[in-house]
C-alpha positions in Angstrom: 7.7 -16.0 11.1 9.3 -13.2 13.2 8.2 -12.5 16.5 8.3 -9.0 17.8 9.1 -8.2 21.0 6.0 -7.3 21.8 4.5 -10.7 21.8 6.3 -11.9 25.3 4.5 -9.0 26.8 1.1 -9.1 25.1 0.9 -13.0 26.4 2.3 -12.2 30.1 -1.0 -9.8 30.1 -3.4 -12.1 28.9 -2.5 -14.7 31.5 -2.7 -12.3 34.1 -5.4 -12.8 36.5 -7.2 -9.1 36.1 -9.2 -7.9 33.2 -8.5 -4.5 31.4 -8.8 -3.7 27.7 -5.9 -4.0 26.0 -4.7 -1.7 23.3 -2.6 -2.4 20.0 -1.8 0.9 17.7 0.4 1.5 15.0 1.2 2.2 11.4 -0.5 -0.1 9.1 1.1 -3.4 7.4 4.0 -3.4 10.8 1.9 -6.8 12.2 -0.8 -5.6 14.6 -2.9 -8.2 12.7 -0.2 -11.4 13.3 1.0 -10.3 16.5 -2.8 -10.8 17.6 -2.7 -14.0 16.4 0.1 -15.7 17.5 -0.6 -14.2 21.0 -4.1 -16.5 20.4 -1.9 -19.6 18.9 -0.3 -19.7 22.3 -2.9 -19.3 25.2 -4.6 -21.9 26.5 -8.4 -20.7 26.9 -10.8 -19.8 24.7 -11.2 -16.9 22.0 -13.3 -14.6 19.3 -11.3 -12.8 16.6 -13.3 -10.5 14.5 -12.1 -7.7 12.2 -14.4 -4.4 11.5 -12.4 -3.6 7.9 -15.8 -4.3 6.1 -18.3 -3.2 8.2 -19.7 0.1 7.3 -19.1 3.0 9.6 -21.8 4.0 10.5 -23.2 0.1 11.6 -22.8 0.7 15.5 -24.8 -2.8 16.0 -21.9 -4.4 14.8 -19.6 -4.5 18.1 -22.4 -5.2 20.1 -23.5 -8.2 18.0 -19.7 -9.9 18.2 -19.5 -8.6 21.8 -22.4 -10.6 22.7 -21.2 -14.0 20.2 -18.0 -13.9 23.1 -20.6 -14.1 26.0 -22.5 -16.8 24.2 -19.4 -18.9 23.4 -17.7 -18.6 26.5 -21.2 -20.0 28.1 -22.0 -22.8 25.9 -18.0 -23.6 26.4 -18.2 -23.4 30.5 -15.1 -21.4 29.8 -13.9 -19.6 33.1 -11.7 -16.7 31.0 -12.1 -15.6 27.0 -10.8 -13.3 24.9 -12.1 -11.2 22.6 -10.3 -9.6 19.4 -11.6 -7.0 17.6 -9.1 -5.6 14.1 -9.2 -2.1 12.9 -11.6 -0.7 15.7 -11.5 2.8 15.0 -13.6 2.0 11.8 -16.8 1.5 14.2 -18.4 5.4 14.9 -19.0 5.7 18.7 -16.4 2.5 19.2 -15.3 3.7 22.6 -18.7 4.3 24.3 -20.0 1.0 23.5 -17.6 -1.1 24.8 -17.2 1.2 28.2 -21.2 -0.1 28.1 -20.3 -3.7 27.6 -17.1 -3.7 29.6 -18.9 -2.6 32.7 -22.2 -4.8 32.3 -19.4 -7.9 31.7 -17.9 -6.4 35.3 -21.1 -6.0 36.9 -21.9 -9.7 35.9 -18.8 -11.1 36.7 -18.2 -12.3 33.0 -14.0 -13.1 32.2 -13.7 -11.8 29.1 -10.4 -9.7 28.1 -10.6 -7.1 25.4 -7.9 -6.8 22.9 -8.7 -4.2 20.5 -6.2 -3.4 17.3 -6.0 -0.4 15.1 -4.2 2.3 12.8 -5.3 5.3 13.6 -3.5 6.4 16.8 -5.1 10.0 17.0 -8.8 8.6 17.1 -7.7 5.5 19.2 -6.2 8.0 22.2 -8.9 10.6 21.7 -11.8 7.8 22.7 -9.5 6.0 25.4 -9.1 9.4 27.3 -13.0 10.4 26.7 -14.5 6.9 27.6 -12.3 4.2 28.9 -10.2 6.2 31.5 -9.1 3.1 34.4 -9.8 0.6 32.2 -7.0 0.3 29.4 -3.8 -0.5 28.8 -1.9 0.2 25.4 1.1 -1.8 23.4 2.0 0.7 20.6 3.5 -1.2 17.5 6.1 1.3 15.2 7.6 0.5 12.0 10.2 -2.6 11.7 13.7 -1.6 13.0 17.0 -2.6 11.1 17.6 -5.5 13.4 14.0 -7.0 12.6 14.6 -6.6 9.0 17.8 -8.5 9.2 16.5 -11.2 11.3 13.8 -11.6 9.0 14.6 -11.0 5.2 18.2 -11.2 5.9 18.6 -7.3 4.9 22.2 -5.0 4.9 21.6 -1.3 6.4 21.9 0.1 2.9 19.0 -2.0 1.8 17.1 -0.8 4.6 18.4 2.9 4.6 16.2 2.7 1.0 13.3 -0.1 1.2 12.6 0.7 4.4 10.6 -1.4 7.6 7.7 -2.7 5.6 8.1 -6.5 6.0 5.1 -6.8 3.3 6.9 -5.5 0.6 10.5 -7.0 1.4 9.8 -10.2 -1.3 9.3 -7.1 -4.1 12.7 -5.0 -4.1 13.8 -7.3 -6.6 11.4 -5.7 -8.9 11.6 -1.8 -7.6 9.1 -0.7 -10.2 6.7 -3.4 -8.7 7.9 -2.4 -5.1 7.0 1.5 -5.5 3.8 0.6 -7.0 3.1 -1.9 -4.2 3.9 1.1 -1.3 1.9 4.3 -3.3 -1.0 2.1 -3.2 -1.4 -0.7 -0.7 0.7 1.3 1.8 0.7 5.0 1.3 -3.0 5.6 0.0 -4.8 3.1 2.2 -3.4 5.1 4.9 -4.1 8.2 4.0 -7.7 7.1 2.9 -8.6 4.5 5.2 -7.1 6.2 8.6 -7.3 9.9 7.8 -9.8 11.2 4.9 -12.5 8.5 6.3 -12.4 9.2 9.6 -11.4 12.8 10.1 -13.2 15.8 8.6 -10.5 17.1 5.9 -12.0 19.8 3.9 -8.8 20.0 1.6 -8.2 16.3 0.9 -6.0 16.9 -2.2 -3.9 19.6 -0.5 -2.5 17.1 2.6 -2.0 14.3 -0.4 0.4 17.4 -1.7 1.8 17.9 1.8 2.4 14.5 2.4 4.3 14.4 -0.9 6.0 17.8 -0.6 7.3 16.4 3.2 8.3 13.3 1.7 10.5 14.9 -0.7 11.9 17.2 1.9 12.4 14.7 4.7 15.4 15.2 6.6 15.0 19.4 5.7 13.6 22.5 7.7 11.4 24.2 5.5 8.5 26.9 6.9 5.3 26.1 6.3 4.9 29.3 4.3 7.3 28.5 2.3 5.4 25.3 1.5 2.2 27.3 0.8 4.0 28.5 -2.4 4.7 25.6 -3.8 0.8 24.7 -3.4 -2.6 25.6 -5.0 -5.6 26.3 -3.0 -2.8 25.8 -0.1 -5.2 27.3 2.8 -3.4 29.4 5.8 -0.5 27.5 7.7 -3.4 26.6 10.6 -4.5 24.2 8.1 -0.9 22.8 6.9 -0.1 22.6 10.6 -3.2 20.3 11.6 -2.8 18.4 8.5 1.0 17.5 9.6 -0.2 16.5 12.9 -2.8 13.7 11.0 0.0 12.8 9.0 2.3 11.9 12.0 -0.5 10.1 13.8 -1.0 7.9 10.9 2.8 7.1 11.1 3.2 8.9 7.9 5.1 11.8 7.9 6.4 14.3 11.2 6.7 17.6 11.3 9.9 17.8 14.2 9.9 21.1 16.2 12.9 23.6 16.6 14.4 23.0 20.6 14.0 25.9 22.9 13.4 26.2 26.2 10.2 27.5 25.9 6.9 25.7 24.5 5.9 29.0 22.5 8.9 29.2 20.4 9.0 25.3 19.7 5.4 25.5 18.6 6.3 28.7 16.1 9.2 27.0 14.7 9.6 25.8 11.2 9.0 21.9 11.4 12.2 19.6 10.0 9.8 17.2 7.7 11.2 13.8 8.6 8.8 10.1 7.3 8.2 7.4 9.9 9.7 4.8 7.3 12.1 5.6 4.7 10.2 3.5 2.0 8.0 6.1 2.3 10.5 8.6 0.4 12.3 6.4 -1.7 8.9 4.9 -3.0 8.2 8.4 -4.7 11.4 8.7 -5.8 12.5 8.5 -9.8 15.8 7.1 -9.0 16.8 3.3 -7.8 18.5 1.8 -5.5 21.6 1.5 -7.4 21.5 4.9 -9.1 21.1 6.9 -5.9 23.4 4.6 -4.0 26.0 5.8 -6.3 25.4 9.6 -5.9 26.9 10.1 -2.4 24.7 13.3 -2.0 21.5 12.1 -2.6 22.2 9.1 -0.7 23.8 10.3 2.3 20.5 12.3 2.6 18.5 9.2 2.0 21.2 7.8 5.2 19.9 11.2 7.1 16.3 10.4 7.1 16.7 7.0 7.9 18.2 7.6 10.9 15.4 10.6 11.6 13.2 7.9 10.9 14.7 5.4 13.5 14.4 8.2 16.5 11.0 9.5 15.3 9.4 5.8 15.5 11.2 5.1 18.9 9.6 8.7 20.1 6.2 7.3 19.7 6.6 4.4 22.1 9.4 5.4 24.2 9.8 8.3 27.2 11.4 11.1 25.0 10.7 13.9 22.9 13.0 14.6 19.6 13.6 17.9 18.3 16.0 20.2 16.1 18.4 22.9 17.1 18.9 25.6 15.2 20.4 29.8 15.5 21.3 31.5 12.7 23.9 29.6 11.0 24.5 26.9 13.8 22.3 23.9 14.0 22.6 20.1 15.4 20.5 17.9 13.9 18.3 16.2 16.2 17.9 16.8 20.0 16.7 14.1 22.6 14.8 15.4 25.7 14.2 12.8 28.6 13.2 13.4 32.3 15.2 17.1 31.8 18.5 15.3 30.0 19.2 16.4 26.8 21.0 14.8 23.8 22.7 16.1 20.5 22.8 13.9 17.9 25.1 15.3 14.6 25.1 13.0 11.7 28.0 13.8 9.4 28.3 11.3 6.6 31.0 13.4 5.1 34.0 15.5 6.0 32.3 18.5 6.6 32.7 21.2 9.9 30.0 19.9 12.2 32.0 21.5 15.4 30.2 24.5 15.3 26.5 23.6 16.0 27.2 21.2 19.0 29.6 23.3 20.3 27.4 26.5 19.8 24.7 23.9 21.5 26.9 23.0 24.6 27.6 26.5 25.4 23.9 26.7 26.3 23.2 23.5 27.5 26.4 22.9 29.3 24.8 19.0 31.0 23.3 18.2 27.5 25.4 14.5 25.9 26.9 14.8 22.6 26.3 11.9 19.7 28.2 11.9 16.6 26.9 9.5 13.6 28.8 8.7 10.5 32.0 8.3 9.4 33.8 10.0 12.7 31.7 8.6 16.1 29.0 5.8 15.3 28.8 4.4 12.2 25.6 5.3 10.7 24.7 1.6 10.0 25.6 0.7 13.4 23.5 3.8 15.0 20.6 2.3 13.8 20.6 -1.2 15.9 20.8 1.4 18.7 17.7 1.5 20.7 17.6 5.4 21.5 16.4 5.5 24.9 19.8 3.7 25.5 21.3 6.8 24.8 20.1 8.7 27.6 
């Protein structure tokens, strides 16, 4: 089984003398779940692992009873250090005041026991770090699997993964696509969407974010206003709504709503979003076509080649220092721009032989300092561009 590279590190804290609570957030199915527990297959003292996907909501006891089965095991055990796991967190209401409570009694008793807590919904996760557990956290956020990792693993091409994906729990299914689309829509897509947003956010229009999730899927890699999109909807509420509904959408590593570059936050903000997916299976799932149809239609699949790679820089923006925007004026535009520590980067990908001079030029001319990038077939091969780690750009 594949180890990510998160796993070195995760141990190196464990083993570290100090206790903090240690954070793991991502997407669902990337391997929160198995990265906990080969982290546990390979320390020496002893453990708890419980997972709160079953408990009801609304059961607070719950934490509180598994917190106190760690203090009783690591006493009958004479155990100096333990560690306790706890899976999908955010399911437990009021998660993040009860364990500030029990981390601090286990700090005013002098009890060794490490917190690792797992789970899926980023946007809840943050919100009750910064409101209760400020000092005493650290966090390790997991993104979808990157070409390299797919390769290593399942012994992928680029153009396999351009399409399927970085799901590694779906990768024995292409051979069946039917099976495969069916297998992302429900286990992936919907248990995401149910499970990490409709459960534990107030959404008063659950059936119009479904239809924006599937409207930005099927305009990933595109700039569209959101009142635009409000036409294509019914009962589509004001573009406040769309807006926030994006924003749960990306936190759930589903689908990103990228913001035009300027140099001002105000205009970004007002800016029709570029739709762009978090994983690339994500759009293809919920397409008609196959994999061997739409590889043979060089538009459709150099625009399945363009979110791919907006997939690869919008994952690495989550864990990485840099923010990742579009650039557009009038009929000039570069499609993605890099912002790091005040350096900027263009990145143009051009699959074809089209005229992409004018946009990076017409960029350059403002931003004189910023780097240029081009991706396809003049500059970096596409399928080379995505073993790049992006902040190596910079």
């Amino acid at each position: 089984m594949i180890e990510r590279k998160h796993l070195q590190q995760l141990i190196k804290r464990m083993n570290e003398p100090r206790r903090f609570i240690q954070v793991i957030m991502g997407p669902r199915q990337i391997g929160k779940t198995t990265l906990a527990l080969q982290m546990l297959s390979k320390i020496k003292f002893p453990y708890l692992y419980e997972a709160a996907d079953a408990v009801p909501a609304g059961n607070t006891l719950w934490l509180e009873q598994i917190w106190e089965s760690a203090r009783t095991k690591m006493k009958q055990l004479d155990a100096n250090e333990f560690i306790l796991v706890v899976d999908e967190i955010q399911k437990i209401t009021g998660w993040s005041e009860i364990t500030k409570r029990l981390w601090d009694e286990d700090t005013q008793t002098k009890k060794q026991i490490k917190v690792v807590l797992l789970g899926s919904s980023r946007l809840l996760l943050q919100a009750g770090l910064i409101e209760s557990l400020a000092g005493r956290f650290e966090t390790i956020y997991m993104g979808h699997w990157s070409l390299a990792e797919m390769q290593t693993a399942f012994g992928w091409n680029a153009n396999q993964y351009a399409w399927y994906g970085g799901y590694p729990g779906s990768a024995s299914l292409i051979a069946d696509e039917e099976r495969w689309k069916q297998y992302v829509n429900t286990s992936l897509i919907e248990t995401s969407i149910s499970r990490d947003i409709l459960m534990l956010t107030r959404i008063d229009k659950p059936a119009l974010l479904k239809r924006l999730f599937e409207l930005g899927c099927l305009y990933s890699g595109q700039i569209l206003s959101l009142t635009k999109i409000q036409g294509q909807m019914q009962d589509a509420g004001n573009t406040t709504t769309l807006s926030h509904y994006l924003e749960l959408l990306n936190t759930a590593g589903l689908l990103g709503g990228i913001e035009k570059y300027a140099a001002d936050v105000i205009r970004k903000r007002s800016s029709s979003p570029k739709f762009q997916v978090h994983n690339n299976a994500l759009l293809s799932s919920q397409n008609s076509e196959t994999f061997n149809t739409i590889s043979e239609n060089p538009r459709e699949w150099r625009r399945i080649v363009e979110s791919s790679i907006g997939a690869h820089l919008l994952n690495a923006s989550v864990s990485a220092d840099f923010s990742i925007f579009y650039w557009r004026e009038r009929d000039k535009e570069v499609d993605f721009i890099l912002e790091r520590n005040g350096k900027l980067v263009a990145i143009e990908i051009k699959s074809n032989g089209s005229d992409y001079q004018k946009g990076l030029t017409a960029f350059r001319n403002i931003y004189p300092s910023s780097k240029i990038i081009l991706t396809g077939k003049t500059g970096i091969p596409w399928e080379e561009f995505l073993k790049i780690n992006p902040i190596e750009i910079f």
